[in-house]
C-alpha positions as CSV (number, residue, x, y, z in Angstrom):
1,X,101.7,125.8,146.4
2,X,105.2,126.7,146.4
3,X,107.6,123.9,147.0
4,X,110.0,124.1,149.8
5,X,113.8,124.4,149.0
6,X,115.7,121.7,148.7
7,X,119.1,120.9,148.6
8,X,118.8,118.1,145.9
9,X,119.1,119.1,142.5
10,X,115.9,119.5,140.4
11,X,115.2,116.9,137.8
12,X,113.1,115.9,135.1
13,X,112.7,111.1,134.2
14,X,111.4,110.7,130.7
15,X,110.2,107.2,130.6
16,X,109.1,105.2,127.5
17,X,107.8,101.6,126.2
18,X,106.2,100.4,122.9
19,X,104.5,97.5,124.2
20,X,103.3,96.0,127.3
21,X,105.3,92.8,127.0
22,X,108.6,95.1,127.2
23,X,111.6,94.0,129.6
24,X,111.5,97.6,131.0
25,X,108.4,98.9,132.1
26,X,107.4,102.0,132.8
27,X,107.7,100.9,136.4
28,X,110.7,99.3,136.3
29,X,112.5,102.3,134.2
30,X,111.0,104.8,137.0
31,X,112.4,102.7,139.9
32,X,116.0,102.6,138.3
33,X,115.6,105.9,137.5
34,X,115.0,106.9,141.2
35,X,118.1,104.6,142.5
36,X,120.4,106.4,140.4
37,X,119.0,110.1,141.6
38,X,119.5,109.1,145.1
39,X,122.9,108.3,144.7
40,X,123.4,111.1,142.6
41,X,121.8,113.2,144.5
42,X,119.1,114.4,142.1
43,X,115.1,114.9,143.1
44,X,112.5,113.7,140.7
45,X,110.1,117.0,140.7
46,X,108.3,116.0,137.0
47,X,107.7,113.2,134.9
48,X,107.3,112.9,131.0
49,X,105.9,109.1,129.7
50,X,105.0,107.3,126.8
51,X,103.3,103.9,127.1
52,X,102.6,101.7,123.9
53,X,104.3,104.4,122.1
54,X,107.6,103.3,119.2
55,X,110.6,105.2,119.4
56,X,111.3,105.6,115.4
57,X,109.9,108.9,115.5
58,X,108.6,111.7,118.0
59,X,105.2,111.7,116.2
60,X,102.6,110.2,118.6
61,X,104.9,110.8,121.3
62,X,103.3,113.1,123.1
63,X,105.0,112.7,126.4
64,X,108.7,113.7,124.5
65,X,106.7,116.5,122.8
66,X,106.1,118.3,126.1
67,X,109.3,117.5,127.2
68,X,110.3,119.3,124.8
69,X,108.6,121.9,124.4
70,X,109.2,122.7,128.2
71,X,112.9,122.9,127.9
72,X,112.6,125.2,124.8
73,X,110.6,127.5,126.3
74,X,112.8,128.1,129.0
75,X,109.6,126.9,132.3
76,X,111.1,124.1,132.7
77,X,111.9,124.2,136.7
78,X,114.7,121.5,136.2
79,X,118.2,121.6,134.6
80,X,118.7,117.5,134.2
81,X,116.7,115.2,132.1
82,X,117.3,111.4,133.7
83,X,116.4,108.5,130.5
84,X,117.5,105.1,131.6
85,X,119.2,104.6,128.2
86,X,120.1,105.4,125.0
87,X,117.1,103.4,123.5
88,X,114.3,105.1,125.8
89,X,115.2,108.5,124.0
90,X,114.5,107.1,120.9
91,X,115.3,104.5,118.4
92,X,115.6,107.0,115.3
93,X,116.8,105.6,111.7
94,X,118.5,108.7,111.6
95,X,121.1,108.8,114.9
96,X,121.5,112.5,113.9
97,X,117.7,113.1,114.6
98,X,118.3,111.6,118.5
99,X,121.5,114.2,118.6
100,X,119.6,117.1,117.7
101,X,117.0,116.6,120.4
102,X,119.7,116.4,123.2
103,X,121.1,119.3,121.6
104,X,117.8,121.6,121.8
105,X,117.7,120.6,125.5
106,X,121.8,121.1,126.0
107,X,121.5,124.9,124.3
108,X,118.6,125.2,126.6
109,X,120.8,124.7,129.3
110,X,119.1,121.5,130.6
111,X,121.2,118.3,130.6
112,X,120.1,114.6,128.9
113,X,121.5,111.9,131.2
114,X,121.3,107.7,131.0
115,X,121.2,106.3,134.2
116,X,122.5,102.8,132.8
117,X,125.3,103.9,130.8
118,X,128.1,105.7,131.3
119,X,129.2,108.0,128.9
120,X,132.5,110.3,129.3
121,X,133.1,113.8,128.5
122,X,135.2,114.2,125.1
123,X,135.5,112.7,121.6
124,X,135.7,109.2,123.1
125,X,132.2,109.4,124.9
126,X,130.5,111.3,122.0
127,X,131.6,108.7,119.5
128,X,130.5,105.7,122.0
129,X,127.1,108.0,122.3
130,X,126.9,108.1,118.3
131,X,127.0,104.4,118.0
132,X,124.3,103.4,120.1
133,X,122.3,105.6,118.8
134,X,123.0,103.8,115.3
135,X,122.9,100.1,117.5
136,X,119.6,101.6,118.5
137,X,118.0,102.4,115.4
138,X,119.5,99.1,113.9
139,X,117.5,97.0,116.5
140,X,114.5,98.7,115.1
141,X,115.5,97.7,111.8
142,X,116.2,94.5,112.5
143,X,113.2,93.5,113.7
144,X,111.0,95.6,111.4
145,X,112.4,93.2,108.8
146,X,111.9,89.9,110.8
147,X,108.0,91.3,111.3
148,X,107.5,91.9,107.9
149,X,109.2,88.3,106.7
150,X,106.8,86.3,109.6
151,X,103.8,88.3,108.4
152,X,104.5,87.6,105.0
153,X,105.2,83.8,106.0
154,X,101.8,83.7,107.8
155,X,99.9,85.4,104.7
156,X,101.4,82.4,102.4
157,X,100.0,79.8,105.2
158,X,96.7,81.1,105.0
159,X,97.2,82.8,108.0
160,X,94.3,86.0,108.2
161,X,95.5,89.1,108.9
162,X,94.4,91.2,112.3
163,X,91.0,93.0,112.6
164,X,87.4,91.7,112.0
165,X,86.2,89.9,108.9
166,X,83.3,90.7,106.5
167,X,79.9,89.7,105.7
168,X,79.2,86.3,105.0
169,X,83.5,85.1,106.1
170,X,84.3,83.6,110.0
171,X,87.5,83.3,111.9
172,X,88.4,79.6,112.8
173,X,91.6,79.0,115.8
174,X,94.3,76.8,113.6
175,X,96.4,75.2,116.5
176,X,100.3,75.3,116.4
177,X,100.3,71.5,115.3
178,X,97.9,72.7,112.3
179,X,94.3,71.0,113.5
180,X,91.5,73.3,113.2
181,X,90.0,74.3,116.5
182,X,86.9,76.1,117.2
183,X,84.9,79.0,114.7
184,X,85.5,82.6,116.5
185,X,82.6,84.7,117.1
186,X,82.9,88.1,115.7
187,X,84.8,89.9,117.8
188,X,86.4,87.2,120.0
189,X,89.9,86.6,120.1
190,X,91.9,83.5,120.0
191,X,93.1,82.0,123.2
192,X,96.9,81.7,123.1
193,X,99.2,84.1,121.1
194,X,101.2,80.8,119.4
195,X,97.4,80.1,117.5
196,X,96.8,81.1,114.3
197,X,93.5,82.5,112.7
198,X,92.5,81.3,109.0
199,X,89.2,82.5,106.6
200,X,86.1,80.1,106.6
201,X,82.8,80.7,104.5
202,X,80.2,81.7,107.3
203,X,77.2,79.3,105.9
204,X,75.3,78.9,102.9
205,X,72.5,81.0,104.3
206,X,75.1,84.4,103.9
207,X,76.9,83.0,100.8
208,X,73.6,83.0,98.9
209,X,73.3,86.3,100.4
210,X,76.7,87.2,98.5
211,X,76.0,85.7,95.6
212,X,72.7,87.3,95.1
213,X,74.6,91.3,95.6
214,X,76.5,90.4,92.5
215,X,73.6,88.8,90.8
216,X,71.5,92.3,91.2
217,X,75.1,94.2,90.1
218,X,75.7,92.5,86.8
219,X,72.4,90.6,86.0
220,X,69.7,93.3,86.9
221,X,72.3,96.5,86.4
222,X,71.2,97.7,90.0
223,X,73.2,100.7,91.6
224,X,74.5,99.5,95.4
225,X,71.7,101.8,96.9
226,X,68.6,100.1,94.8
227,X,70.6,96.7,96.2
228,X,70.9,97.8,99.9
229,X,67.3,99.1,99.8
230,X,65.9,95.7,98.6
231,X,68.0,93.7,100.8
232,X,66.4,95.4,103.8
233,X,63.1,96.0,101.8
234,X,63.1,91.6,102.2
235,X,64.4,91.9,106.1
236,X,68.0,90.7,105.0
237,X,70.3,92.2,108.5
238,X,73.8,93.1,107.9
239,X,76.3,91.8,110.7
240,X,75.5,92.9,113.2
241,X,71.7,93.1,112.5
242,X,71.3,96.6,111.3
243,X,70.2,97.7,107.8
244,X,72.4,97.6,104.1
245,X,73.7,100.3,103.7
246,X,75.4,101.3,99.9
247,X,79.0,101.2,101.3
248,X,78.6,97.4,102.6
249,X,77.2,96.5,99.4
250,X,80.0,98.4,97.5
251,X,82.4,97.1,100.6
252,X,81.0,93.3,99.7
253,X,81.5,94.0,95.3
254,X,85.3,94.9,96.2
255,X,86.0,91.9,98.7
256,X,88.6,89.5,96.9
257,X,88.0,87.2,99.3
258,X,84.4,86.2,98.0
259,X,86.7,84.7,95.4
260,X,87.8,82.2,98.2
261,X,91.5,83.9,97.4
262,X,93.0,86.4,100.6
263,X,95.4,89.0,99.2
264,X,98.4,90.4,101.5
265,X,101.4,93.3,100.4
266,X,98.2,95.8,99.5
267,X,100.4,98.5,101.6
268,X,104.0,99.0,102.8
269,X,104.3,100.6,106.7
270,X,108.3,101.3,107.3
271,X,109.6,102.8,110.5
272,X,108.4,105.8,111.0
273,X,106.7,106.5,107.3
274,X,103.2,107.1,106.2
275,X,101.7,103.9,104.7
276,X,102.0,103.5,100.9
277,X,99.7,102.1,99.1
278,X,100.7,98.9,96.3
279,X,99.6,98.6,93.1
280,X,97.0,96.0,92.8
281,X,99.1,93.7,90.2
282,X,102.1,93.5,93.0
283,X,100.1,92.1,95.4
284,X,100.4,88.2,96.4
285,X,97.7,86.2,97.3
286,X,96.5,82.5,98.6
287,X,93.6,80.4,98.0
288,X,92.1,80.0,101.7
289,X,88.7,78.3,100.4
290,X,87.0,77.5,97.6
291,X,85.0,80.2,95.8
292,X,81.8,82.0,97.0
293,X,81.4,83.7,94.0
294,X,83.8,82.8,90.5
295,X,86.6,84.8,89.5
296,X,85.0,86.0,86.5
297,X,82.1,87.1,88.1
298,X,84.0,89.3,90.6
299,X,86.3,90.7,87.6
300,X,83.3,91.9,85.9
301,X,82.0,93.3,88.7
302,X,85.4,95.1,89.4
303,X,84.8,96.3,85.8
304,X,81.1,97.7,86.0
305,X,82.5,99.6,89.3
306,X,85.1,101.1,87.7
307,X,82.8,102.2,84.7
308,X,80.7,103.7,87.8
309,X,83.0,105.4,89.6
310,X,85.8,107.3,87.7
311,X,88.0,107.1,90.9
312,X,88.8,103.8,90.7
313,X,90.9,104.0,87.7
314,X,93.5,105.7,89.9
315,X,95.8,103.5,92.8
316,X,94.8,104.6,96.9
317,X,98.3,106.5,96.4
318,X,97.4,108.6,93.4
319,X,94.1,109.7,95.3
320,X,95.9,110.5,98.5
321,X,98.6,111.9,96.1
322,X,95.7,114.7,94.9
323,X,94.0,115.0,98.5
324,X,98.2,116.0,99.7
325,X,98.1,119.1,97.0
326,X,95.2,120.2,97.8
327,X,96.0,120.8,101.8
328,X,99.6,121.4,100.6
329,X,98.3,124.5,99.2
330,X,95.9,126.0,101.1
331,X,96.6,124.5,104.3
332,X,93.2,122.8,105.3
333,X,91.1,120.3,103.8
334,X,87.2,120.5,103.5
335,X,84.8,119.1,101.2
336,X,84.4,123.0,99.5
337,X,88.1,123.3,98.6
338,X,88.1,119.9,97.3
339,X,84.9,120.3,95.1
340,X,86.3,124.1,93.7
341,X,89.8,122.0,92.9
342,X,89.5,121.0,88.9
343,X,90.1,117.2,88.0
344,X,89.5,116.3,92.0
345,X,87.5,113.7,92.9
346,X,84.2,113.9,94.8
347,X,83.9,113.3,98.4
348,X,82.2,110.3,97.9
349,X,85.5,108.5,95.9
350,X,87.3,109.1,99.5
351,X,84.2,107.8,101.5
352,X,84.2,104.8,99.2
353,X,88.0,103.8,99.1
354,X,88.9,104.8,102.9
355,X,85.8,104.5,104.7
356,X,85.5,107.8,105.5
357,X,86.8,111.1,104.9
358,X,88.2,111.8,108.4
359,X,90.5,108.8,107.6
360,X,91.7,110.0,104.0
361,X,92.8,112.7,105.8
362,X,94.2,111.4,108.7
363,X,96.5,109.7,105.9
364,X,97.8,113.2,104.4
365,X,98.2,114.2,108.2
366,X,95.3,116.9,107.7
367,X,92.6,117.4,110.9
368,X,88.4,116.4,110.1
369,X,86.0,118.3,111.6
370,X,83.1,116.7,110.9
371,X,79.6,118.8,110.5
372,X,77.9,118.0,113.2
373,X,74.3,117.4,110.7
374,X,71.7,115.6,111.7
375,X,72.2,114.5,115.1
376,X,71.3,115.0,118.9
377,X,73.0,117.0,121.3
378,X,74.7,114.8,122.9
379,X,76.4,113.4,119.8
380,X,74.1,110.6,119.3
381,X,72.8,110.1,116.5
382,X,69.0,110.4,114.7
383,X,66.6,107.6,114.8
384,X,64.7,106.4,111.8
385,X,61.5,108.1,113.9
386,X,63.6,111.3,114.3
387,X,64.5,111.8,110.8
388,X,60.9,111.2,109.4
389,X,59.4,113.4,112.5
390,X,61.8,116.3,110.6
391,X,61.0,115.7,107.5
392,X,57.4,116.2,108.3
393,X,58.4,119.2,110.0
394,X,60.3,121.0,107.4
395,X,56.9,119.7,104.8
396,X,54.8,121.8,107.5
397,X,56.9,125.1,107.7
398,X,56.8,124.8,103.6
399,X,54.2,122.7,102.5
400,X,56.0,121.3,99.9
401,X,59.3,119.4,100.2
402,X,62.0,119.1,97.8
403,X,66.1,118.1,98.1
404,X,67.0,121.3,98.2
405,X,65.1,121.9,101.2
406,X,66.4,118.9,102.7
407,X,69.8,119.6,101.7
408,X,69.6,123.2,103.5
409,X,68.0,122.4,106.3
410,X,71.0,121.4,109.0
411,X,68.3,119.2,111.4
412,X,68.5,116.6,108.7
413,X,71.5,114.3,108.4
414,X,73.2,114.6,105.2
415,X,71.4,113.2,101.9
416,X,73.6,110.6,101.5
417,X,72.8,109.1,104.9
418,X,68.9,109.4,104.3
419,X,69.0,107.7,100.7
420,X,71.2,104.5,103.0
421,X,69.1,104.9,105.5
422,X,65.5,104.2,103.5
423,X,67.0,103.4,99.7
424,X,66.3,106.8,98.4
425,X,64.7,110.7,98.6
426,X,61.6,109.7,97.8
427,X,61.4,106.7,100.1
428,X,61.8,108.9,102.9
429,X,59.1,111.4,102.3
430,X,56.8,108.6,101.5
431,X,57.5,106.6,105.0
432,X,57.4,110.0,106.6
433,X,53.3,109.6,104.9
434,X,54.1,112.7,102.4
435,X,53.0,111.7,98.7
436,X,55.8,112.5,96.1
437,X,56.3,113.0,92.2
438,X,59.6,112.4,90.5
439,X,60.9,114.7,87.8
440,X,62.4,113.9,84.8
441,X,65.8,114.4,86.2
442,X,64.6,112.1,88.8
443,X,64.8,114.2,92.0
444,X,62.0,113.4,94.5
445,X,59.9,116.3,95.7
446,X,56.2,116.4,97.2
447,X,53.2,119.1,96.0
448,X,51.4,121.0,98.6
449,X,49.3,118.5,100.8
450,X,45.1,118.7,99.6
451,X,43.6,120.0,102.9
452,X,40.4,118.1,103.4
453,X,38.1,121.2,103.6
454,X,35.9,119.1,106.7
455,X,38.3,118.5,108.8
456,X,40.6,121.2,107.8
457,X,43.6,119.2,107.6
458,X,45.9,116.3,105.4
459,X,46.6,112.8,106.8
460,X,49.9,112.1,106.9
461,X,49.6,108.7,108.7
462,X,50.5,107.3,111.9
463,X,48.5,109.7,113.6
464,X,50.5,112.7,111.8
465,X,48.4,115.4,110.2
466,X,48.9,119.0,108.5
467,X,46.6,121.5,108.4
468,X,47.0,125.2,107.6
469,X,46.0,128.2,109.4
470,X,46.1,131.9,108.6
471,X,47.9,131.2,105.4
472,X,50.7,129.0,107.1
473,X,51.2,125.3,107.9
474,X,51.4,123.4,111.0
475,X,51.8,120.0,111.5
476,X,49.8,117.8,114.7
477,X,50.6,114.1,116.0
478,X,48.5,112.2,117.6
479,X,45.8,115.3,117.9
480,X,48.6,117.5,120.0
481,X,50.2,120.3,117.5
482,X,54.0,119.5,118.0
483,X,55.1,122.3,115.0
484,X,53.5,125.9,115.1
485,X,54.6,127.4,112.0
């Protein structure tokens, strides 16, 4: 609908806060906002926001962004931009980045105005302008610094750091006159922001649990995937009752705070700069309780990992450092480019270190697209039932089941998930009721099932049979054929 004319002047509000405790509002800046336009004469016909959003840079900012883009395009139906103050623009480290905003939008021909100060035309005005844009960008500073020094106080206290903790560690409220108060449960928050949140051992029950991970790494010379299978081979739940999965055994071997010691400084975050990564000998740390497992066990551990995984000789900088050339110079990132790129690291090193590989490259500001393997359509994914029903599937269109068949066939989730999921290959096809024979090289594959020549087919188990017909395999459950081949 076309609007109706209007003898007030068209004009955009661009409206910002970082966080929700903030003096100005969102609210409050569109309400002064509107006061000044009605004196001035000015009519609000589009608004541009960004909540919970720092001013340091315009990344993130996605409500500036449009802004402008808008203006620089030339469809923006206004000629005035209305920001309360100098501040709400931005608080840039560089007051030059601030000026060459307002400048886009000036040789657009669309005005930047602060409702709450006053600046003349001239020399005078643009020099006032220039310094608080610097005062600005100094607050940020400023407080950056006092952030980092309290977090830094805290981390010397004992003091835990945001976020959830891991196995076999609990969160217990330290009041502000230092008395302990009660154990958090995971994922509850203390009561009052003045409390503090320190380490605890869980209970002996998970420590033994602990100790015994490290026991099967260096005693018995077990690979994290034999470890997780035999922890959930015993009925051993994780956290939050699920399975063991290699990563949270490899995520338990790498925890220095088994050690009863909590390290801080592992990264550096400065206004509006990726994180860096520190080198492990400039990190500080603070003994928080006494040890879960020794010192020298955990070294040794550290040492049989980084025998095992070649990555680990290298800093979380360095291997974000080769991921960076790699999009740098072809412009994407994908598991192919950085297989066919000499001297990278696998996949798996970036799993391992970051947790995944979406956020490895969410760190060199590269998209994930993630290959969609191995689950439903709505997103969810494939139940332990699920998987083995496929596997038996893909045995009945061949009649014999190897990796490579698994690998190719995109119903199944990735190899990697099925060996965390049931310990190995050849676990799987054996829960799935499929007999298998392991090669020298060790990969799992099953011979052609024996028909029974009576009944004309092979039991599987769990009411699961193949049988064969015309040359070619099918598969029945529960006496209903689910899988024509």
């Amino acid at each position: 609908m076309q609007r109706k004319p209007s003898a007030l002047r068209p004009a955009a509000q661009y409206v910002r806060m970082s966080t929700d405790h903030q003096r100005y509002s969102l609210a409050n800046q569109k309400a002064a906002i509107a006061a000044y336009a009605t004196a001035e004469g000015f009519e609000i016909v589009r608004s541009y926001a960004d909540a919970g959003k720092s001013g340091v840079t315009t990344k993130r900012r996605s409500g500036l962004s449009e802004l402008l883009a808008d203006v620089v395009s030339g469809k923006a139906e206004f000629k005035t931009i209305l920001v309360l103050d100098v501040s709400r623009w931005g608080r840039y480290q560089d007051a030059d980045e601030a000026g060459h905003y307002e400048f886009l939008c000036r040789a657009a021909g669309v005005e930047v105005l602060y409702t709450e100060e006053g600046f003349v035309e001239g020399l005078a005005g643009s020099i006032y302008k220039h310094l608080k844009r610097v005062m600005a960008g100094e607050y940020s500073r400023e407080l950056s610094a006092k952030v980092r020094a309290s977090k830094t106080r805290l981390a010397i206290s004992g003091n835990a750091p945001g976020g959830t903790c891991v196995y076999g560690l609990s969160r217990q409220v330290v009041e502000p006159d230092g008395s302990l108060g009660k154990v958090l449960a995971r994922g509850e928050r203390k009561d009052r922001p003045e409390q503090a949140v320190q380490m605890i051992e869980e209970g002996p029950e998970q420590s033994r649990v602990l100790r015994r991970i490290f026991d099967l790494f260096l005693t018995e010379q077990l690979y994290p995937v034999r470890i997780a299978a035999k922890l959930n081979k015993e009925g051993i739940p994780w956290l939050d009752g699920t399975g063991w999965t290699p990563n949270r055994v490899s995520n338990v071997l790498r925890c220095d705070l088994v050690t009863g010691r909590q390290p801080f400084g592992k990264t550096t975050h400065l206004l509006g700069e990726p994180i860096r990564y520190n080198a492990r000998d400039t990190w500080g740390s603070v003994q928080v309780f006494r040890p879960i497992v020794s010192v020298k066990v955990f070294n040794a551990a550290a040492a049989r990992l980084r025998a095992l995984n070649g990555h680990h000789h290298k800093t979380d900088e360095e291997l974000l450092d080769d991921l960076r050339a790699v999009y740098i110079k072809h412009g994407q990132l994908s598991n192919a480019l950085m297989a066919a790129t000499p001297n990278m690291h696998r996949h798996t090193a970036y799993r391992a270190r970051f947790g995944s590989l979406q956020n490895a490259f969410k760190l060199v500001g590269a998209s994930y697209a993630a290959r969609p393997r191995g689950r439903n359509p709505d997103g969810a994914r494939l139940s332990r039932d699920e998987v083995l029903d496929r596997i038996r599937a893909l045995y009945a269109r061949h009649g014999t089941i190897t990796m490579a068949l698994c690998h190719a066939d995109k119903s199944l989730p990735p190899l990697d998930w099925i060996r965390a999921e049931f310990g190995g290959l050849a676990d799987s096809f054996e829960a799935a009721g499929i007999t298998t024979h392991v090669s020298r090289g060790r990969r799992a594959s099953a011979k052609r099932p024996n028909i029974n020549p009576d009944t004309g087919t092979h039991d599987l188990g769990n009411g699961v049979h193949i049988g064969v017909h015309g040359g070619r395999y099918f598969l029945t459950k529960n006496g209903t054929r689910r899988y024509g081949i």
